[in-house]
N, C-alpha and C positions, 0 to 999 in steps of 0.2 A: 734272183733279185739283183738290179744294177747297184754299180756302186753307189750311185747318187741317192740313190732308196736308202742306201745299210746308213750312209753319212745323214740323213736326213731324220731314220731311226732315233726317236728318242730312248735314252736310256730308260733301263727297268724302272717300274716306280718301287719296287722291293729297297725300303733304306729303313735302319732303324727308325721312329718315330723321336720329331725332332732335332734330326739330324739332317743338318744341306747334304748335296748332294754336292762330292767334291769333284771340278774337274781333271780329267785322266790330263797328260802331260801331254806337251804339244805334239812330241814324235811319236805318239801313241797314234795320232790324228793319219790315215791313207793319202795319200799323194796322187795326182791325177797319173805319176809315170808308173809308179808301185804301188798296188795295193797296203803294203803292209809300211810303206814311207821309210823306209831304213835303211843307209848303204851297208852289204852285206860286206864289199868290200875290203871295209877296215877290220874284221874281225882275226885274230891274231892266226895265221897261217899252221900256231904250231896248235892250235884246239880245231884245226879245220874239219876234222871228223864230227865239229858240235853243231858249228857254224850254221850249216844249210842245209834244207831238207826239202819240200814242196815249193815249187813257189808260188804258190796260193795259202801255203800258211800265213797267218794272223800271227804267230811267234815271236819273236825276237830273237837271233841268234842265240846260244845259250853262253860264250864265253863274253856279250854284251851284255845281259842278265844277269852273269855274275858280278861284272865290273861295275854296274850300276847298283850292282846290291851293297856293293863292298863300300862304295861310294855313299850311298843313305846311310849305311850304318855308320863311320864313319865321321859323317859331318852330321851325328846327333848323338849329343852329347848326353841327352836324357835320356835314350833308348841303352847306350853301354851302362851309363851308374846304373839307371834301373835291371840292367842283366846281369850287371859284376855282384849288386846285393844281391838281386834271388840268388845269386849262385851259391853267395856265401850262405846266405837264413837257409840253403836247402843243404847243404852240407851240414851245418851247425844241428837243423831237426832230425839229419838222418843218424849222426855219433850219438846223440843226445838218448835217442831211439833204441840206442844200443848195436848200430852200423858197425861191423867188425870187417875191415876188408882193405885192400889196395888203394890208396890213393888216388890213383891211376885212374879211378871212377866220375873223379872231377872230369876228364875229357869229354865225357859225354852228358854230365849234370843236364845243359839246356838242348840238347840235340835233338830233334825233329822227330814226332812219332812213324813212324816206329820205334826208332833205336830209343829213343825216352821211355817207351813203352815197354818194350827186352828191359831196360836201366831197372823201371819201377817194381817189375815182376821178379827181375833180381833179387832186386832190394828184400822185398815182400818174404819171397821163401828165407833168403839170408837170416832177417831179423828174428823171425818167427817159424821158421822151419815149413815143410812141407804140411799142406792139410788146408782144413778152414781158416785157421787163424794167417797165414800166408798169402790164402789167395784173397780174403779179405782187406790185410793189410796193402796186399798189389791192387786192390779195386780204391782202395780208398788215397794211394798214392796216384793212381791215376786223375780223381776227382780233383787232387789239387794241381796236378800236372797242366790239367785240362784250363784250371783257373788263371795260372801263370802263362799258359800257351796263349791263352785268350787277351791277357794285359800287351805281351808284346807285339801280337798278330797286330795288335789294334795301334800300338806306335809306327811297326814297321808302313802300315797302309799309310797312316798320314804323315811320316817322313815323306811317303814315296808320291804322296798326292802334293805336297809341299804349302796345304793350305790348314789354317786350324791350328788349336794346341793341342800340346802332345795331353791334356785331361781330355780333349774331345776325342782321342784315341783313345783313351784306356776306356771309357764311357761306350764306344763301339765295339769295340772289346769284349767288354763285360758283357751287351747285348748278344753276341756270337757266344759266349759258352754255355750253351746247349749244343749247339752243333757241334761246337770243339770235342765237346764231353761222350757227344754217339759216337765221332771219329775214332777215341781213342777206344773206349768200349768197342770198336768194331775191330780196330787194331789187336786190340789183346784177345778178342775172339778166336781171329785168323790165326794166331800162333797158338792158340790153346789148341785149335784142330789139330794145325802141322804139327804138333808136339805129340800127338798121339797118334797120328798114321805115320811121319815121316819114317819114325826107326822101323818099320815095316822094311822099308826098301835096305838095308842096311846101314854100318856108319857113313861110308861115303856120298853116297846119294841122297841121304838123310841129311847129312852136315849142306849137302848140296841147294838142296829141299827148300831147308832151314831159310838161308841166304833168299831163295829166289821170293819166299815167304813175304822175307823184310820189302824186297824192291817192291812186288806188288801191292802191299800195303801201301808203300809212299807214291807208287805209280797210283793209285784209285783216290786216294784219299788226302793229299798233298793239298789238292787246292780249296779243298771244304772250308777251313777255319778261313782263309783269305778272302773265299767269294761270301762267306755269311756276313766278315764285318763289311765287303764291299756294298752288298744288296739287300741282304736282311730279309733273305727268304726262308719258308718254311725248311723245316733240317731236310726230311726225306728230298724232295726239292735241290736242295743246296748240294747233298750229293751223288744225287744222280748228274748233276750239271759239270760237278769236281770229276765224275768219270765222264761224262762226254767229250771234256776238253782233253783229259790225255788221252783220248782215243783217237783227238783227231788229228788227220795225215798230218806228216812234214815239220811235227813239233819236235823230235828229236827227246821228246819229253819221258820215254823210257830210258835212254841213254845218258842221260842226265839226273835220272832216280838212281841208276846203276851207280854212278861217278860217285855221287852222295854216301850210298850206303857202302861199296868200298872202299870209299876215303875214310869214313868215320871211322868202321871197324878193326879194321888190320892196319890199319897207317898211322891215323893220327893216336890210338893205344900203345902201336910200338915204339911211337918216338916219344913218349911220356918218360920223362925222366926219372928213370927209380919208380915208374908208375905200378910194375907187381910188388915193391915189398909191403909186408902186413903192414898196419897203422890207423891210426884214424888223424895225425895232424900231418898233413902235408908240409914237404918244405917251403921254403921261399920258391924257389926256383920250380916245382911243382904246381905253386896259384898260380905262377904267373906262365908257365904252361896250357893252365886249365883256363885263363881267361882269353890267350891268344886262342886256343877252340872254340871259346862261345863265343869268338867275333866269326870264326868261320862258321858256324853253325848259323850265327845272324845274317852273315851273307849269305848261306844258300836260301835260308827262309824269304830275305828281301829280294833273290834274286825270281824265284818263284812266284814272290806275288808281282813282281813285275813286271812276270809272263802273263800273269793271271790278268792285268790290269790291259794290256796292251792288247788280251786277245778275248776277252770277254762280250762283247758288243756280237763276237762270231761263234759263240760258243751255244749250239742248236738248243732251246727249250725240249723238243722233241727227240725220241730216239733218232738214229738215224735211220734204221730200217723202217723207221714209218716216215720218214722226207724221202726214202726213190721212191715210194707207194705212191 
């Protein structure tokens, strides 16, 4: 298909009902000199291993992705209060609950499933110990998880669309949690398996296992909740389309699942201040710990969807092995 074809392409008509259809940002738009319209150039020398990959990817660089994400999150001031309170009402219902643990927990309160998902299943057994009433607990922390994912998914797109009120986002939002909600049910699936063949292979390889568990998870299912508020297609649909696009060339889009789930785990928990000892009331210097992580957790999410946004128009309805056929 020429280029003039794809630019000509109307978008899906998949949009919630009664919802406009918001336009994508100008540099999202291909250029007669580059397909994908964006000088690769400027991207910071010292992330250049993120930077570039195909160049026939629809992508965006990935340390431009983040910088724009960090940027909408940033210059909206509705999307942080609305983050800083769930942070706090989700701490407040998990002591209340009878939460007995580190502090240190706040780091990953709003963090992106999977690691949300690891957090909730935590939780679950922690509260209520191992059994039914645990993995119940972990299903039913996930249903709200899934509802919360869904209110900011829905800000971060119409920051990142710059048209609309931030209620027309939560409103798109709220449409998307069904999708949100198989995503993460599919999420806590995949670690229920790996948690039962992994120790097979022993601890290492198992602890190994574990880890590559989390990536794949955000590698397959990262762009679901972003493409359901953008299109408002059916869920099965929605994620098959969320795994087409990290499959496809030159997106750098595994390496960048990776960056995520190793920064979350081992970094931003070791540099928690005082983040293992026991407690349920954090100090001062502990929230405000846990709120500088949910602004990075909001910038990977914005930065994501504004991969999502910039290369969706290219992202196959079809498998691929049925487009060589």
């Amino acid at each position: 298909m020429s280029k003039k074809r794809r630019k000509a392409k109307p978008r899906s008509g998949y949009r919630p009902p009664g919802t406009a259809a918001a336009p994508v940002a100008e540099q999202a738009t291909p250029t007669a000199g580059s397909r994908t319209g964006r000088t690769r150039g400027e991207v910071p020398s010292v992330l250049g291993f993120l930077s570039r990959g195909s160049g026939d990817s629809p992508f965006p660089p990935v340390p431009q992705a983040i910088a724009r994400g960090a940027i909408a999150v940033g210059s909206s001031l509705v999307l942080l209060v609305t983050a800083f309170v769930l942070e706090f009402l989700l701490w407040v219902g998990l002591v209340s609950l009878g939460l007995e643990g580190p502090p240190g927990r706040l780091v990953n309160l709003l963090a992106l499933p999977p690691i949300s998902t690891y957090f909730d299943a935590l939780n679950g057994v922690t509260i209520y110990g191992f059994g039914g009433a645990g993995f119940g607990a972990a299903s039913a922390f996930i249903v709200v998880r899934s509802l919360i994912l869904s209110v900011v998914v829905g800000l971060v797109v119409q920051t990142l669309e710059g048209e609309g009120s931030p209620l027309d986002g939560v409103k798109r939002g709220l449409a998307a949690f069904p999708t949100v909600l198989v995503t993460g049910i599919l999420a806590l699936s995949l670690m229920i398996v790996g948690s039962v063949i992994l120790p097979i292979f022993g601890p290492g390889l198992g602890f190994l296992g574990s880890v590559l568990t989390l990536v794949a998870a955000l590698f397959f299912l990262v762009y679901a909740p972003i493409a359901a508020v953008r299109e408002g297609r059916p869920i099965q649909d929605t994620i098959r389309r969320s795994a087409r696009a990290a499959m496809m060339p030159g997106s750098r889009h595994l390496l960048f699942c990776m960056l995520y789930i190793f920064l979350t785990l081992p970094i931003l928990v070791a540099l928690a201040p005082n983040g293992n000892l026991l407690g349920v009331n954090p100090s001062i210097s502990m929230w405000t710990y846990g709120l500088i992580t949910t602004f990075v957790h909001l910038t990977f999410l914005a930065a994501f969807a504004y991969r999502w946004i910039q290369a969706e128009d290219h992202v196959p309805d079809e498998p691929l092995r049925g487009r060589r056929r």
